[in-house]
C-alpha positions in Angstrom: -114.8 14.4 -45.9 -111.7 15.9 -47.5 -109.4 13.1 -46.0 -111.1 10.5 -47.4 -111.5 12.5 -51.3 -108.1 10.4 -52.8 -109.1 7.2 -50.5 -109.0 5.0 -53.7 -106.0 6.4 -55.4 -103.7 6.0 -52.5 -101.5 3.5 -51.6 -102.0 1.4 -48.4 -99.7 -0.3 -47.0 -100.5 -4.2 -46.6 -100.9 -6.3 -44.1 -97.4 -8.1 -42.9 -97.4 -11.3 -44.3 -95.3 -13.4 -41.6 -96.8 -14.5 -38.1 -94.4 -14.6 -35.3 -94.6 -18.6 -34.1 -91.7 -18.0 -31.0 -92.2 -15.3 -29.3 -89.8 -15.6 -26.3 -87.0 -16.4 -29.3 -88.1 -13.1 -31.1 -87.8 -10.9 -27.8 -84.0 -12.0 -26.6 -83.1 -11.8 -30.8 -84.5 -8.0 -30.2 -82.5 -7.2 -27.1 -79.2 -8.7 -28.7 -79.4 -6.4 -31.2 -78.8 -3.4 -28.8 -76.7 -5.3 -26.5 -73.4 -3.5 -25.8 -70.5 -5.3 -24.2 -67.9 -2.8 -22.4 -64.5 -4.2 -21.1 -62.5 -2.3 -18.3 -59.1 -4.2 -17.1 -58.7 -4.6 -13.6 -56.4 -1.8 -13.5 -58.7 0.8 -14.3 -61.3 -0.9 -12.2 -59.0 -0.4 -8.9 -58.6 3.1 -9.4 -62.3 3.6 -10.4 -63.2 5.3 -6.9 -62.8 6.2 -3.1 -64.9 7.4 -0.3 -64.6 10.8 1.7 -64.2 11.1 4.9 -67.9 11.6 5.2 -68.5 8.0 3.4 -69.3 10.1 -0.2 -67.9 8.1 -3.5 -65.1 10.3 -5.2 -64.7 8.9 -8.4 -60.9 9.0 -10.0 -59.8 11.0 -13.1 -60.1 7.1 -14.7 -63.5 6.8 -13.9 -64.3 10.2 -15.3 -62.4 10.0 -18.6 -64.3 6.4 -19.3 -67.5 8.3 -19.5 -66.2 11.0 -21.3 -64.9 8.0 -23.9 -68.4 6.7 -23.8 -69.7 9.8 -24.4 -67.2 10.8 -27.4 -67.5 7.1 -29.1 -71.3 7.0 -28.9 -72.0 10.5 -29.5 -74.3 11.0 -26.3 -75.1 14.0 -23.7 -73.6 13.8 -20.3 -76.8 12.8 -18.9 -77.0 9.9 -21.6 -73.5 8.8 -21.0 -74.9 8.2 -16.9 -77.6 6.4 -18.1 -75.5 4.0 -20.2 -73.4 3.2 -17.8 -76.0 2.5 -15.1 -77.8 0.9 -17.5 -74.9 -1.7 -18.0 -75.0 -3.1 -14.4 -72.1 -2.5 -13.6 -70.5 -3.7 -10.3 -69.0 -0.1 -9.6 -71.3 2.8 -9.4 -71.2 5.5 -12.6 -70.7 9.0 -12.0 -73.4 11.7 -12.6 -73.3 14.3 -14.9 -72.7 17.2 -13.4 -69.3 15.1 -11.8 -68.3 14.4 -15.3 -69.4 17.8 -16.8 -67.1 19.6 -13.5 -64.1 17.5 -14.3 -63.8 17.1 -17.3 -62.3 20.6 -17.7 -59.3 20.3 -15.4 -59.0 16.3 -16.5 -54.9 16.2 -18.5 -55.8 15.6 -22.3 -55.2 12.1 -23.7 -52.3 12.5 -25.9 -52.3 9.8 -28.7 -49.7 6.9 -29.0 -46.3 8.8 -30.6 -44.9 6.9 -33.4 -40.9 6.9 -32.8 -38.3 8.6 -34.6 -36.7 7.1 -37.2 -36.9 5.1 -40.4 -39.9 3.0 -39.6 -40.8 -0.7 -40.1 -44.2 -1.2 -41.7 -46.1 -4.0 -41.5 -49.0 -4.4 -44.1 -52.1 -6.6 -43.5 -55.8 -6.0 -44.6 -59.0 -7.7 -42.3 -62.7 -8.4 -43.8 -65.5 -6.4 -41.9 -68.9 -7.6 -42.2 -71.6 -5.0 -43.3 -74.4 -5.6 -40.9 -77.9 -4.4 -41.8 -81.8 -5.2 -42.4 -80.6 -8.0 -44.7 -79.4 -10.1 -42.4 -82.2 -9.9 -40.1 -84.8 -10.2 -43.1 -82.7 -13.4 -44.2 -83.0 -14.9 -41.0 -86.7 -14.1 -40.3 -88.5 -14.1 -43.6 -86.2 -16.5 -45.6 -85.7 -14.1 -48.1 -81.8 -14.3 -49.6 -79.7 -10.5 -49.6 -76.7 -10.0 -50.5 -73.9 -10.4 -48.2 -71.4 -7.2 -48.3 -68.0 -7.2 -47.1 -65.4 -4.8 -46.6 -61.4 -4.8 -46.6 -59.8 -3.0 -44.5 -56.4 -2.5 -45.2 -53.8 -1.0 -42.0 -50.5 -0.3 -42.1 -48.6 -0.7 -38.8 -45.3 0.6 -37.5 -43.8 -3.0 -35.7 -41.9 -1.3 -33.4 -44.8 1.0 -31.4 -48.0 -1.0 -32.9 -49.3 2.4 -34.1 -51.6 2.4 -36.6 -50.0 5.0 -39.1 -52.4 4.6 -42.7 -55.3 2.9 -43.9 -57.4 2.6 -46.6 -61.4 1.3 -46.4 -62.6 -0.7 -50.0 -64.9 -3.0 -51.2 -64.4 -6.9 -50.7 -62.7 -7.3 -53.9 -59.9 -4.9 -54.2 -56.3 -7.1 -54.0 -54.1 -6.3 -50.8 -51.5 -5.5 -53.2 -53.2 -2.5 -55.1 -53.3 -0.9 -51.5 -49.5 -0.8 -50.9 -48.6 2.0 -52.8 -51.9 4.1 -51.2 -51.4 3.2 -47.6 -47.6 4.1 -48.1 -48.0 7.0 -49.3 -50.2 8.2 -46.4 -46.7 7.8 -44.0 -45.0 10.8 -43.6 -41.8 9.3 -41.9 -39.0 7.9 -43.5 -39.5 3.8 -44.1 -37.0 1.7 -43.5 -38.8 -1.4 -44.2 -41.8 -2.8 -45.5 -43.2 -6.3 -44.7 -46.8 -7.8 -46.2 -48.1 -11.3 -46.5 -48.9 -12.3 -50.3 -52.5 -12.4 -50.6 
């Protein structure tokens, strides 16, 4: 048999060494993984819909640009987006596809957050963002040690608007200070002031 002419020279893969002991522990750990938790003020949610005359659900232009938000952020079809938000269980209903698909062409574009005009006052800070991955999980269920990788995020803020106007992305040890004269010079405004903490 020609698939069987190498048998001895190829690699196999072995058996897994680890037997799951809790299986009902092992199941919920897998569906936190892809849990997704989505919240919508109570604004949004009392302009999500209204029904005909005929009793038919006419969903609002806020109802509409959430999926289309969904859709952008995730990177999904129409039809996925529906299926996301139905999925969810939500208390409103989601609106089908070819709802979204109609109205999302004469929907007004979202215009972003304008910073205002005028020497700006920039406050500097910098966050650490956890890299999560396989290593975590192998940690946890085989016991073997990974290393842990962080990230700094560094974001410089006008006060006034709270518009983020720069940032820089770097590994967990670069200084907050090294990223001053980077994240500045992304601002094309005049500054009027800076402010940073010391670390």
């Amino acid at each position: 048999m020609p698939h069987k002419h190498n048998a001895d020279r190829r690699h196999h893969i072995p058996k897994m060494s680890f037997k799951v002991q809790n299986w009902p522990a092992y199941e919920a750990g897998l569906r936190r993984r892809g849990s997704l938790t989505l919240w919508i003020e109570d604004a949004a949610l009392e302009c999500w819909q209204t029904s005909g005359p005929s009793g038919q659900t006419r969903y609002k232009d806020a109802a509409v640009q959430t999926s289309l938000m969904l859709r952008t952020a995730f990177k999904l079809a129409v039809r996925q987006t529906e299926g996301l938000l139905t999925l969810m269980g939500l208390t409103l209903s989601a609106s089908d596809h070819t709802t979204v698909s109609r109205r999302a062409v004469a929907l007004p574009v979202i215009q972003p957050a304008q910073v205002p005009p005028g020497p700006l006052h920039v406050l500097i800070d910098s966050t650490g963002l956890k890299d999560y991955g396989a290593g975590q999980w192998l940690e946890a269920k085989h016991g073997a040690k990974s290393s842990r990788t962080w990230r700094k995020l560094h974001l410089a803020v006008d006060a006034a608007s709270g518009v983020i106007v720069a940032q820089t992305l770097t590994d967990q040890d670069t200084d907050d200070p090294s990223q001053v004269g980077p994240l500045l010079d992304q601002i094309d405004d005049p500054i009027g002031r800076v402010t940073a903490d010391g670390a």
